[in-house]
N, C-alpha and C positions, 0 to 999 in steps of 0.2 A: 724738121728734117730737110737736108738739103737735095734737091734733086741729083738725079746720075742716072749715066748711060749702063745696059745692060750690054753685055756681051757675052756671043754664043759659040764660042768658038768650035770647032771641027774635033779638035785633038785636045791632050792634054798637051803637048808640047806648045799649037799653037797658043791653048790658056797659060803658058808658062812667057811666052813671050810678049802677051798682052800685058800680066803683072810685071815684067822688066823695062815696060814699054817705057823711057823718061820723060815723054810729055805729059803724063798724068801724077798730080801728086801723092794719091793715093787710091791703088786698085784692091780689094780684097774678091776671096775668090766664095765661091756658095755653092756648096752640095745641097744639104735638106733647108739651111741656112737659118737655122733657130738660134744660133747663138747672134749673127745676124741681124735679126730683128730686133734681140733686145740690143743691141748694141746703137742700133740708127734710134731706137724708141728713146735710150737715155740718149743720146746725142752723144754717144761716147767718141764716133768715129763720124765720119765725110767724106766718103770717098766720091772720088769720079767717076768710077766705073767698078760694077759688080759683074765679076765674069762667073757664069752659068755652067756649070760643071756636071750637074746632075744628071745626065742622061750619056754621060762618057764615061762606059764602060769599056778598063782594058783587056778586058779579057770578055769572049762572048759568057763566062759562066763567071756569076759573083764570088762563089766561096768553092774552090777545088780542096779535097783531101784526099790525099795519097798517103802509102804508108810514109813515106820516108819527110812530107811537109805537106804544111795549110798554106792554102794563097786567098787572102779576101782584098775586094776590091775596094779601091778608096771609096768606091760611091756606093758600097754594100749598105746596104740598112743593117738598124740596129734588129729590126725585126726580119730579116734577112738570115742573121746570126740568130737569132733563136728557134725560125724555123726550120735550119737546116740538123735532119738528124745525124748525118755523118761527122758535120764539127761536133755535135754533144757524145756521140762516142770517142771524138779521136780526142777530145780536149774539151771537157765536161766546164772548166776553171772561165775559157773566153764567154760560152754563152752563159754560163751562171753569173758571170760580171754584168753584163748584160739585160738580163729578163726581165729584171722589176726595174729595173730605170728609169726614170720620168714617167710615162702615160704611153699606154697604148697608139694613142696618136703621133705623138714626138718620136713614140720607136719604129715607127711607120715612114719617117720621114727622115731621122737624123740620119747619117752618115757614117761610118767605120774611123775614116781619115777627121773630120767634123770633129766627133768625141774625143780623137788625140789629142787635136790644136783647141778647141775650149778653150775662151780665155775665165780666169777666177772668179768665183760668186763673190767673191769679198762685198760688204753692201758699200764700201766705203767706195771702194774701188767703182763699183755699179751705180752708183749715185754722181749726178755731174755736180752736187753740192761741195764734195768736195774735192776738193784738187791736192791727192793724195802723193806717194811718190810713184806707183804704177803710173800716174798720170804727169807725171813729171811738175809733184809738187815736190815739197822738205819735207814731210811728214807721213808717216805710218802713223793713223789714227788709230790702228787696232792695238796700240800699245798701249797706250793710255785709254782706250775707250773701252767699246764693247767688241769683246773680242772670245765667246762662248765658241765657235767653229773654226775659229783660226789655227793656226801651225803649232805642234807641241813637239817640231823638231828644225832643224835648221836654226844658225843666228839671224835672221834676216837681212839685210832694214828690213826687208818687205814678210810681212808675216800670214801670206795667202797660204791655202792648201789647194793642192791639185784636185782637180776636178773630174779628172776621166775617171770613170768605171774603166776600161778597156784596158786604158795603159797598166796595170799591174799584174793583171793578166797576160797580158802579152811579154812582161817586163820577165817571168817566170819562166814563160814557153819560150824565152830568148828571141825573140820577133826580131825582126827587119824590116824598115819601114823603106822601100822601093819609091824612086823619082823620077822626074825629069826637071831638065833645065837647072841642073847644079855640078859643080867637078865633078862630084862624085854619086853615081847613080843610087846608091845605096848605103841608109846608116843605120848601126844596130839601133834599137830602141831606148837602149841602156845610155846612150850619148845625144837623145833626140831631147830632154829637159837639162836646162842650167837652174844651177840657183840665184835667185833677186843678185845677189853680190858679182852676179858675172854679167848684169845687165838686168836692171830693174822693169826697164819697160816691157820688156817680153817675155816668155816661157821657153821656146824653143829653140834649138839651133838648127832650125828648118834655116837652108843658106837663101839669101833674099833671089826672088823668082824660081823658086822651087815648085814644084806644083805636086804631091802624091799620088800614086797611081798604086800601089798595092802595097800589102803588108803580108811577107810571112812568117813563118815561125814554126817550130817543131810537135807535133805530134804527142800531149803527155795526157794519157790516161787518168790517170793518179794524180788530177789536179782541179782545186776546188778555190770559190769563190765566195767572201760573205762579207756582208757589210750590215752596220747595225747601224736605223735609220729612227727618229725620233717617230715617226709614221712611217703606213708601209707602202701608202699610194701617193707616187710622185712628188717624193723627199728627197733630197742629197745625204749621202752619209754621213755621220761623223766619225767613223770608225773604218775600215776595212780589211781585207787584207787579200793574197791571191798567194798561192801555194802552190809545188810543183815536188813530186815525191816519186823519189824512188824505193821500193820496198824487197824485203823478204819476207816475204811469209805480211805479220801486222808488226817486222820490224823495220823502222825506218834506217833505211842505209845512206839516204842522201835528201838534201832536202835546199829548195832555194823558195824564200818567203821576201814578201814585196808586201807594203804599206798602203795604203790609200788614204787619202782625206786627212791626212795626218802632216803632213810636211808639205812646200812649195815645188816637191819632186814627188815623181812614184818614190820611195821609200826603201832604201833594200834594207832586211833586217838579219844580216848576217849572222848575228848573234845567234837570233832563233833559231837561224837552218844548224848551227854547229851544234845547238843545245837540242835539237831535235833526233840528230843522228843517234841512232841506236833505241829511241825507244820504241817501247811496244806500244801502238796506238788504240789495246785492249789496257793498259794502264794506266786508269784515269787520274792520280797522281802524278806520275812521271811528266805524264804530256802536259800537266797544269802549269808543273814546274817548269818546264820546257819551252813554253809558251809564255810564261811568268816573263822571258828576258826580252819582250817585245817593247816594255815599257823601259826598259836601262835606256839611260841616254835621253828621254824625255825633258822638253823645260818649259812645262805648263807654262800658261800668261796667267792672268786674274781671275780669268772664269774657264778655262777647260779644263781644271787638272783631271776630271770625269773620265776625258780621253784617253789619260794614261792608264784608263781601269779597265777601259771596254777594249782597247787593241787587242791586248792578250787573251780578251772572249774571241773577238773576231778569228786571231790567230787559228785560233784551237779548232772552233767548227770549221774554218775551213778548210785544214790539217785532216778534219775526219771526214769531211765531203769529198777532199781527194781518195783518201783512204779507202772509200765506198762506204760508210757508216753512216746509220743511219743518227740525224738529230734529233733527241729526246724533246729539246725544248728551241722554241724560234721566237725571236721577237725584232 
């Protein structure tokens, strides 16, 4: 691991101008900085300077809810979001995304902003053995290798899945992900991931010397969170999904469903919200069927076709966790 300077800066703006700074080759910035660690541990990055963020709050309170919007701070914890009981009524979908995520400790620590920018677990990727095309080799090893978590949407080259918990949830609740130090102060969530083909080395179109400062997004009751994890303590998903409902009565009149762990973006699965409209969410046929079209448009690799079987589980409980129903069965 290469040495480097720490920096503390006052503001986010000043840490926004530290990462434009061009004398240094390379600045990354650190809230709880877990993903961080592993990154200098593989040697994946080098930078020159690590600017310190963690204690610049923009706002004196982390998570504000009002009727009409939620505002959480870039530097909120994950466990910030699960102790607050005003977001688990106004928007049940963000802290359920949330709760069981890594370890007690990591959600003690990670970050709101953190968990968006996550770069890939890919092992290929995570490994300095190989010099894949995230790393600006020719090759996606996960196409001919081992590839049991990898993407069962998107054409790649690169065939990562996205990593946040957060982001499908917020992708549902229509969020806004709040800046500084970019043209534009603010971009919906829905525009904040590309896919590999618009630029293999990165994930997001965070504009270069951006810094985040909060994230909001709207207020939805009737919205539910589930991901189906090989284990249940401190796993990544291989499934997920984030749900966002409006109802009558236990009929569904509108519905917007988002993907996780599945594709090298949050996921939107249009399909689903149109095959969901109108059913009754006491119809446990209907909704199966309804949820069935999560998998349309799927293109397994060698070893997940699994994934195409569990999405449209994931779908569904989370479709009834919005709903307010209770789960028969958890795994």
């Amino acid at each position: 691991m290469n040495s480097f300077a720490i920096a503390q800066p006052k503001s986010m703006s000043e840490a926004s101008r530290i990462v434009s700074d061009k004398k240094y080759s390379l600045v990354v910035i650190k809230a709880g900085g877990i993903d961080l660690i592993d990154h200098l541990k593989e040697g994946l990055i080098a930078p020159d300077v690590v600017v310190n963020v963690r204690r610049l709050q923009s706002d004196k309170e982390l998570i504000k809810v009002s009727e009409g919007e939620i505002r959480i701070d870039a530097v909120a914890t994950l466990a910030d979001i699960v102790s607050s009981a005003a977001l688990r009524a106004a928007c049940p979908a963000l802290v359920q995304s949330v709760e069981n995520a890594a370890s007690p400790a990591v959600r003690n620590v990670a970050s709101a902003a953190g968990n968006l920018l996550q770069r890939p677990r890919c092992w290929y990727y995570r490994n300095e053995q190989f010099n894949c095309l995230k790393k600006g080799g020719a090759t996606c090893f996960a196409v001919e290798g081992e590839n049991r978590y990898h993407a069962i949407f998107g054409d790649g080259p690169c065939h990562i899945v996205h990593p946040s918990n957060l982001a499908p949830a917020f992708f549902v609740t229509d969020a806004t992900v709040h800046m500084v130090g970019a043209e534009h102060p603010s971009l919906p969530i829905r525009y904040l991931y590309h896919m590999p083909d618009k630029g293999v080395r990165s994930e997001s179109n965070l504009p270069p010397g951006a810094v985040i400062t909060h994230i909001t997004c709207k207020p939805v009751k009737a919205s539910g969170f589930y991901a189906i994890k090989e284990k249940q303590s401190f796993d990544w998903p291989v499934a997920a999904a984030a749900v966002a409902l409006e109802m009558d009565g236990n009929t569904i009149t509108k519905a917007t469903v988002c993907a996780g762990a599945v594709a090298p973006i949050p996921w939107e699965l249009r399909n689903v919200a149109g095959a969901l409209r109108g059913v009754d969410v006491s119809n446990d046929a209907a909704l199966t069927k309804a949820c069935a079209a999560a998998a349309v448009g799927a293109k397994p690799m060698t070893d997940n076709a699994y994934k195409a079987k569990l999405l449209p589980v994931a779908v569904k409980r989370a479709v009834l966790l919005a709903a307010g129903k209770k789960l028969e069965v958890e795994s």
